[in-house]
C-alpha positions in Angstrom: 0.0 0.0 0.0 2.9 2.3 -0.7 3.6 3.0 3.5 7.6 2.6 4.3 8.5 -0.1 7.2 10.9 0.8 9.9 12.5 -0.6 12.1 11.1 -0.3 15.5 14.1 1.4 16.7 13.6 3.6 14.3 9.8 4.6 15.5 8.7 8.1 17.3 8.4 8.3 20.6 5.0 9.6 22.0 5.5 12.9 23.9 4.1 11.4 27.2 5.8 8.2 26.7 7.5 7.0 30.4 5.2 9.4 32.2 2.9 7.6 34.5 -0.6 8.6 34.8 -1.3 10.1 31.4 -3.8 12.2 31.1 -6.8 13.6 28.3 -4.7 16.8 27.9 -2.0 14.3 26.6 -3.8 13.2 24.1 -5.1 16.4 23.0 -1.8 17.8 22.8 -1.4 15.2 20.0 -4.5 15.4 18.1 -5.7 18.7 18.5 -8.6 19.7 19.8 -10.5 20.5 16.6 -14.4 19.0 17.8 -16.5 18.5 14.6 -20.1 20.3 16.0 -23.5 20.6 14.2 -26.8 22.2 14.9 -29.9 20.5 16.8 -32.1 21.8 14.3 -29.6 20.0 11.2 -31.1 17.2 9.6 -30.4 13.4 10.0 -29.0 13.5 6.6 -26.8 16.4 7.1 -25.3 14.3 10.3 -24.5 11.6 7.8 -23.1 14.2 5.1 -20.5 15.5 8.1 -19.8 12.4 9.3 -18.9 11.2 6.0 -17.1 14.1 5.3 -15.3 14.0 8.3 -14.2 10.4 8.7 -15.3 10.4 12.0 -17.9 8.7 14.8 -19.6 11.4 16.2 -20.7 15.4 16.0 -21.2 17.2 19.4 -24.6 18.8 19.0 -24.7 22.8 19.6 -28.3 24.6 20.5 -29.0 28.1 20.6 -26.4 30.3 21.0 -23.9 27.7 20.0 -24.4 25.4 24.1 -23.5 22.2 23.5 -26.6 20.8 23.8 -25.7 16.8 23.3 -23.9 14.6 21.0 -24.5 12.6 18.2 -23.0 9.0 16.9 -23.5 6.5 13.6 -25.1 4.6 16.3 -27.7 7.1 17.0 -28.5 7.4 13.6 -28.7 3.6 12.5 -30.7 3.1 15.6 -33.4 5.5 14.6 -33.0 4.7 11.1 -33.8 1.1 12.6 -36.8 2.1 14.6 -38.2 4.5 12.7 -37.5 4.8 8.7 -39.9 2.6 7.6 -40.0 4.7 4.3 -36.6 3.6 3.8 -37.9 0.3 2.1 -40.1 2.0 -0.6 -38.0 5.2 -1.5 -35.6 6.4 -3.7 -32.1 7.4 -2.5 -32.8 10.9 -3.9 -36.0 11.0 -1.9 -34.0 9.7 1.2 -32.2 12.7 1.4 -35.7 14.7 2.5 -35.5 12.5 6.1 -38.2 13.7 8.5 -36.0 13.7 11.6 -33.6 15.9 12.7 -30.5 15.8 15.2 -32.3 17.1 18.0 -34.7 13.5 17.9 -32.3 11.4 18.2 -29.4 12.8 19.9 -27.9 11.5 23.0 -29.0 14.5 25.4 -27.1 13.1 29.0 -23.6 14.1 27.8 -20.9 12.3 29.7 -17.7 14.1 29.6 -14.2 14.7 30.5 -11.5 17.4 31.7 -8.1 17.7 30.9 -6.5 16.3 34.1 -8.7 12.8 33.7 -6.5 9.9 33.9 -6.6 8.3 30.7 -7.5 4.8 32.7 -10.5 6.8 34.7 -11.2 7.7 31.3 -11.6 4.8 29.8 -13.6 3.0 33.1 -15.8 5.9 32.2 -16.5 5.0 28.8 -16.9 1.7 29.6 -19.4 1.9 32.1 -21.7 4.0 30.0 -21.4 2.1 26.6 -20.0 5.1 24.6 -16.8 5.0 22.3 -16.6 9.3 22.2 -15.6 11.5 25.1 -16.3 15.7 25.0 -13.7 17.2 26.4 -14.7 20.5 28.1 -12.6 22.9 30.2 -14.1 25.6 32.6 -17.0 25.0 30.6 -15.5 25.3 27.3 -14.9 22.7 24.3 -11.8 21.8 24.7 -11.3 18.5 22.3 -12.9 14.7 21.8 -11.6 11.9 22.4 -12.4 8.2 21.1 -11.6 5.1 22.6 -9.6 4.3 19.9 -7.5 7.6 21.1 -7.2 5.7 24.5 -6.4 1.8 23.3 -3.7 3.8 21.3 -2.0 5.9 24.0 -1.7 2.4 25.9 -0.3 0.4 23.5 2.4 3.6 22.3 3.1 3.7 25.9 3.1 -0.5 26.3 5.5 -0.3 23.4 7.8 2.3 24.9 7.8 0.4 28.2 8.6 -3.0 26.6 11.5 -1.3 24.9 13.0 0.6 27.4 12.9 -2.8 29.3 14.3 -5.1 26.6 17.4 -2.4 25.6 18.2 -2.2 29.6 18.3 -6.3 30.0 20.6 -6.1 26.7 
């Protein structure tokens, strides 16, 4: 596929690599905090268009006067495309595009989030224990960033790698 294969000496070192207790602002720091938002009164469709667009999993959901008002996942949208697009069957994908719902219907209202100083394994226990796979960020009320729990399983194993390294080049 064209990539170039190094040798693992040869790989990057994560910034917070040897630190113990990383944190969400680690990751951040990394990825940015550029949050993908939409509007509650946005269609369905226009979710999917972003999303799409995007490459991403979720949209945080802004209300009036641009308050983060919820979020929004594929998930949300297959499930009410599930439960309630019967028309789905009988229409054309043209005429799909005129969906009757909007983000505010099915987005997930009860936002669970995070702060900067969250231990990246409290934030992962916290993901965990409420189902969800995308975590707001916000500091002192602010959006400060998302992050997936594919941004967490990374940061572990880049920090599992560095560990097992430092260990294997010490004993040799």
């Amino acid at each position: 596929f064209g990539s170039k294969l190094k040798s693992g000496r040869d790989a990057v070192i994560p910034r917070h690599a040897g630190r113990n207790n990383m944190r969400i602002k680690d990751i951040l720091e990394e990825k940015g905090a550029e949050v993908v938002t939409i509007d509650a009164e946005e269609s369905i469709h226009a979710a999917i268009v972003m999303l799409n667009h995007h490459g991403i999993g979720s949209l945080v959901v802004t209300g009036e006067g641009g308050q983060i008002a919820g979020i929004v996942t594929e998930r949300d949208i297959l499930k009410s495309c599930g439960e309630n697009c019967t028309h789905l069957q009988t229409k054309t994908p043209r005429e799909l595009a005129s969906c009757p719902f909007h983000v505010r219907d099915i987005m997930t209202k009860d936002l669970v989030i995070g702060v900067p100083e969250d231990d990246l394994n409290y934030a992962m226990g916290v993901m965990t224990k409420h189902h969800i796979r995308h975590l707001p960020v916000l500091d002192n009320g602010r959006l400060a960033g998302i992050i997936s729990i594919g941004d967490l399983v990374n940061a572990h194993f880049e920090e599992n790698v560095f560990e097992s390294r430092t260990l294997k080049d010490y004993i040799h």
